[in-house]
C-alpha positions as CSV (number, residue, x, y, z in Angstrom):
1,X,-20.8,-43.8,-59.3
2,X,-20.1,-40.2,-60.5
3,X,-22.9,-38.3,-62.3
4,X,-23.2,-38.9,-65.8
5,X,-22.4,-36.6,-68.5
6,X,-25.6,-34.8,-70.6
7,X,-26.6,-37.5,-74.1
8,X,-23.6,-35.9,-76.4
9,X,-21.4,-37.4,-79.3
10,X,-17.9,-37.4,-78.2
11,X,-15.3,-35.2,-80.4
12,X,-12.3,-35.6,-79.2
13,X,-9.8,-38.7,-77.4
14,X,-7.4,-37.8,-74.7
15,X,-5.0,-40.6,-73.6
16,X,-2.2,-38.9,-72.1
17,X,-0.5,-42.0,-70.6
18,X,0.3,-42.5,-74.4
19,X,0.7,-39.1,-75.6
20,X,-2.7,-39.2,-77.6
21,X,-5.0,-36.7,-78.4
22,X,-6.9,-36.7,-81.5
23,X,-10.5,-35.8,-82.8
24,X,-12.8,-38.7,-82.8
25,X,-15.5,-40.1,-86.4
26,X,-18.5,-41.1,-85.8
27,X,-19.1,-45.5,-86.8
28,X,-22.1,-47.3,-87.7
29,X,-22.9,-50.5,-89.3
30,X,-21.5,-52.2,-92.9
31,X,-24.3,-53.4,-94.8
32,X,-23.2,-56.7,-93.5
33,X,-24.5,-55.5,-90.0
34,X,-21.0,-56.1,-88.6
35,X,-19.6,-52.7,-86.9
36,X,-17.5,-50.2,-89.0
37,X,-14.0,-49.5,-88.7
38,X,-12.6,-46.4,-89.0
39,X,-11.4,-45.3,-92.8
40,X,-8.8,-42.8,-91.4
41,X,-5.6,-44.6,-89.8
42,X,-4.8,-41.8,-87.5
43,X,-8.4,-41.1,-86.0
44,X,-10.8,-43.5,-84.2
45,X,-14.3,-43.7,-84.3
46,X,-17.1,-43.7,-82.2
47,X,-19.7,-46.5,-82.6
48,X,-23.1,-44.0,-82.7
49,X,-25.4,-46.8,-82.3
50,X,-24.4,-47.8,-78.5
51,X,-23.8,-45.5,-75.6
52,X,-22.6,-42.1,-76.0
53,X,-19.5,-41.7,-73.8
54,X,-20.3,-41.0,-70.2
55,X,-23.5,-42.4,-70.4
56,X,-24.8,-45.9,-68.0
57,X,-23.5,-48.6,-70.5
58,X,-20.7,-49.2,-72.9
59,X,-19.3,-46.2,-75.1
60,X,-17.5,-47.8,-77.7
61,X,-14.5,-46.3,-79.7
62,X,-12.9,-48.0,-82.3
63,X,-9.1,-47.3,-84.2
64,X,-6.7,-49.1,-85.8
65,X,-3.3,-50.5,-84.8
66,X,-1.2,-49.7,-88.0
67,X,-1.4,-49.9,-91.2
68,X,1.3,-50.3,-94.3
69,X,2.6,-47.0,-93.9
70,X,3.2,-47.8,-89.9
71,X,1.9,-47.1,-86.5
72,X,-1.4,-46.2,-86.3
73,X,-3.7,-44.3,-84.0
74,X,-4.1,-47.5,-80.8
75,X,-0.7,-48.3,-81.7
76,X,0.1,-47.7,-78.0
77,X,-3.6,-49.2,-76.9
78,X,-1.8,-52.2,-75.4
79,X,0.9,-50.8,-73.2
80,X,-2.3,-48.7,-71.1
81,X,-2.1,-49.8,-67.7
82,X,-4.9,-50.0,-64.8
83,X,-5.2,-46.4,-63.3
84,X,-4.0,-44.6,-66.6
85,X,-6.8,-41.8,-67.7
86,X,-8.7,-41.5,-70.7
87,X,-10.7,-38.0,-71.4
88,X,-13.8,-37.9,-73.5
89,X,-14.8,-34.1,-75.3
90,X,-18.0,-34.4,-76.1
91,X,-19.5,-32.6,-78.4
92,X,-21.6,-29.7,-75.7
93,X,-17.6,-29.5,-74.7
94,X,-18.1,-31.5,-71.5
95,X,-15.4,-33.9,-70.8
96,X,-15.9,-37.3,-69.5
97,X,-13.1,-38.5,-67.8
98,X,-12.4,-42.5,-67.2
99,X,-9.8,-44.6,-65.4
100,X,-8.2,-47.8,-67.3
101,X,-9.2,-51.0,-65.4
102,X,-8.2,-53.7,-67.4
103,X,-6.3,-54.5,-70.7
104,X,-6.7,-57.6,-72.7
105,X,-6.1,-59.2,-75.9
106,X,-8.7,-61.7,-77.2
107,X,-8.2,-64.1,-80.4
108,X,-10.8,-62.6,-82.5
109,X,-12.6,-65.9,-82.6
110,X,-13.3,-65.4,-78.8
111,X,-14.0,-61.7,-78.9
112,X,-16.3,-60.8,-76.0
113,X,-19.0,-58.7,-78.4
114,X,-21.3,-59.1,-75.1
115,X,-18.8,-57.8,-72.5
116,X,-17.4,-54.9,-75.1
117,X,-20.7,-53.3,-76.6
118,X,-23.3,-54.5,-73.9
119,X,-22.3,-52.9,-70.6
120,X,-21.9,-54.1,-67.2
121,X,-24.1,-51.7,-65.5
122,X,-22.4,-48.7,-65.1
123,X,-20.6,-46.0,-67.3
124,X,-17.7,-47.4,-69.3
125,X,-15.5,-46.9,-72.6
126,X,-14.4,-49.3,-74.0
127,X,-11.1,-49.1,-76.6
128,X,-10.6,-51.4,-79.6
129,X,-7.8,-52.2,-81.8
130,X,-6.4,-55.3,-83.7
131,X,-3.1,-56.9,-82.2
132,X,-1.8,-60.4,-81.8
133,X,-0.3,-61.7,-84.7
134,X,-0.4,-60.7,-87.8
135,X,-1.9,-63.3,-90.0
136,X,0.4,-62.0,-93.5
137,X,-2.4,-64.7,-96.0
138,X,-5.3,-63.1,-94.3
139,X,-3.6,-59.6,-94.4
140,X,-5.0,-58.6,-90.6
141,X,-4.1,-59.7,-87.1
142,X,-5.5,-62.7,-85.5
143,X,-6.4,-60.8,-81.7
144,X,-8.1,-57.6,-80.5
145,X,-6.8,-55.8,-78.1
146,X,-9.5,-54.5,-75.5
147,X,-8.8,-51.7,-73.1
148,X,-11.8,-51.4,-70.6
149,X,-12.6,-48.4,-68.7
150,X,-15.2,-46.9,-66.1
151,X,-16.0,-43.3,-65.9
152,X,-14.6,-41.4,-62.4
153,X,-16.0,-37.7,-63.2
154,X,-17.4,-35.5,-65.5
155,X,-16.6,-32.1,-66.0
156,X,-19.9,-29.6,-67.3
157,X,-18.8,-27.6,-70.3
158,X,-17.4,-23.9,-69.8
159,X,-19.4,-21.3,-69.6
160,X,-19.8,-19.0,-72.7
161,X,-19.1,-15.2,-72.7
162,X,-22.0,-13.1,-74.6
């Protein structure tokens, strides 16, 4: 396993394979205890009460699919592919870099809260959107769609100049 990056909120998403690059929120919990979804469209969030990205366990990062107005930030989530990168910024500007393992869409009856926010051991990212079909009574999609990831380097932050 590659070393781990320092404990550091991550600020920044880098998904080239699907031209995204965008700053990242920060998540917690609804009063209901069920996680938070991100208020802005076009950014995803970061649930702050799992693993910071790069760290043993599952970094979690939330965004939505779409929204009235159109695509939305993970509109692209389900066309990642096993080998595509993802790059973390984290907040001390190191970047954590994972490698997309697996891609799959759950019926959000069945969706694997274990597998997706408890870790398998090892340093992981896990992304998070709605997809499936969209239920038009309910007004929201019927699936998740889960890209998984596990971290394959770490880069230290640059070096300042006093």
């Amino acid at each position: 396993m590659p070393p781990l990056a320092q404990p550091s909120a991550p600020v920044e998403l880098r998904i080239p394979a699907i031209g995204l690059s965008v700053p990242v929120t920060e998540l917690g919990l609804n009063p209901d205890q069920t996680v938070e979804v991100p208020t802005d469209f076009q950014k995803p969030g970061w649930y702050r009460l799992g693993t910071a990205p790069g760290q043993l366990g599952s970094a979690v990062i939330l965004g939505h699919v779409d929204s009235y107005r159109g695509p939305a930030v993970f509109f692209q989530l389900r066309s990642l592919k096993a080998g595509d990168t993802v790059e973390v910024t984290l907040a001390d500007r190191a970047i954590a870099r994972f490698t997309v393992t697996e891609v799959a869409t759950y019926p959000k009856s069945e969706f694997p809260a274990q597998r997706v926010y408890g870790g398998q051991g090892t340093s992981e990212l896990v992304l998070v959107t709605c997809g499936g079909e969209f239920d038009r009574q309910a007004r929201s999609y019927r699936s998740n769609v889960v890209a998984y990831t596990s971290l394959t380097g770490t880069a230290p932050a640059p070096a300042t100049q006093n």
